[in-house]
N, C-alpha and C positions, 0 to 999 in steps of 0.2 A: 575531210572528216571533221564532224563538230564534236568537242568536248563539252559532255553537257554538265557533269561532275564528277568530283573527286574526292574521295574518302580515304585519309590514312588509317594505317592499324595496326601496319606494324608489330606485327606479332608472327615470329618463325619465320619462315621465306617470305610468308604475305606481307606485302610493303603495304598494298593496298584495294582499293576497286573502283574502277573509272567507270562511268557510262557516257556510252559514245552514239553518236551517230554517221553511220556511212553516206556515202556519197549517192549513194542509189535511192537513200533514204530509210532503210534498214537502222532500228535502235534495236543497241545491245546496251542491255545493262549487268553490274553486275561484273564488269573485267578484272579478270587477277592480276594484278601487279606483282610479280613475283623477282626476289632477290636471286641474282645468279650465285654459282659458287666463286667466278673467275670475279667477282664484281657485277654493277650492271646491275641493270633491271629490263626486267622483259613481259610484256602483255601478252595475254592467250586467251583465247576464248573460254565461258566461262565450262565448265564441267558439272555433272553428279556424283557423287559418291556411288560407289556398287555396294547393293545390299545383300549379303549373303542368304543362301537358304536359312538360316536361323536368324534372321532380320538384325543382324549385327552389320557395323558397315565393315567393307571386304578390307584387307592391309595387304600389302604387297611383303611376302613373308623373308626378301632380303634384306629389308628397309626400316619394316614394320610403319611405311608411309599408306595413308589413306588413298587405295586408289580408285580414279577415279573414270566415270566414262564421257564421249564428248558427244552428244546425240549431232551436233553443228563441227565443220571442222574446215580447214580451207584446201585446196585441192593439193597443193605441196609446199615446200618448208620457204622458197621463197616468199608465196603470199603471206603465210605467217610469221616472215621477217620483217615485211613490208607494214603490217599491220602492227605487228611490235614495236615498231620503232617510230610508227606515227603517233598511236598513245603515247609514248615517253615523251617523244618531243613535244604534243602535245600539253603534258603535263608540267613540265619543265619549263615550257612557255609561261604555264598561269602560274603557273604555285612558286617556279624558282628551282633552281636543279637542287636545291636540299630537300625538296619535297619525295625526291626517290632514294635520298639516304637516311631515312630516317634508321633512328635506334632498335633494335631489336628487344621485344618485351615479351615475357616469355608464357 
């Protein structure tokens, strides 16, 4: 996997968003870097917001988080560990492992 960039933001969970290139040659841009609760950071493919019948974006009504839909996803939770943890490493590589701890701005 190639790291083609990286954008912090740091704002809420989102730490950040990488864009990457797979092995097959597939470019994804756009990846959320997102802050775990236990710590950690974790990539995921990127998502849509769902728009509700009154074109408001949809919330998850235990949460009031934006949720979202994944039209791309990987077949089970191993690949998208595998994949999570090659962006970090990744990222950690170029930028320095304080590039996934950054501050939370609100």
């Amino acid at each position: 996997m190639i790291l083609r960039s990286w954008k912090a933001i740091n704002r809420g969970k989102l730490i950040g968003k990488a864009a990457v290139t797979l092995p097959t040659g597939m470019e994804i841009d756009d990846v959320p870097v997102l802050r775990e609760d236990g710590g950690g950071a974790r990539a995921c493919l990127p998502g849509t917001p769902v728009i509700g019948r009154d074109g408001r974006v949809a919330r998850i009504p235990s949460t009031d988080r934006i949720n979202y839909e994944y039209p791309i996803r990987w077949r089970d939770k191993k690949q998208a560990d595998q994949f999570s943890w090659a962006v970090t490493m990744l990222i950690s590589e170029h930028y320095g492992p304080d590039a996934l701890e950054g501050e939370t701005q609100r």
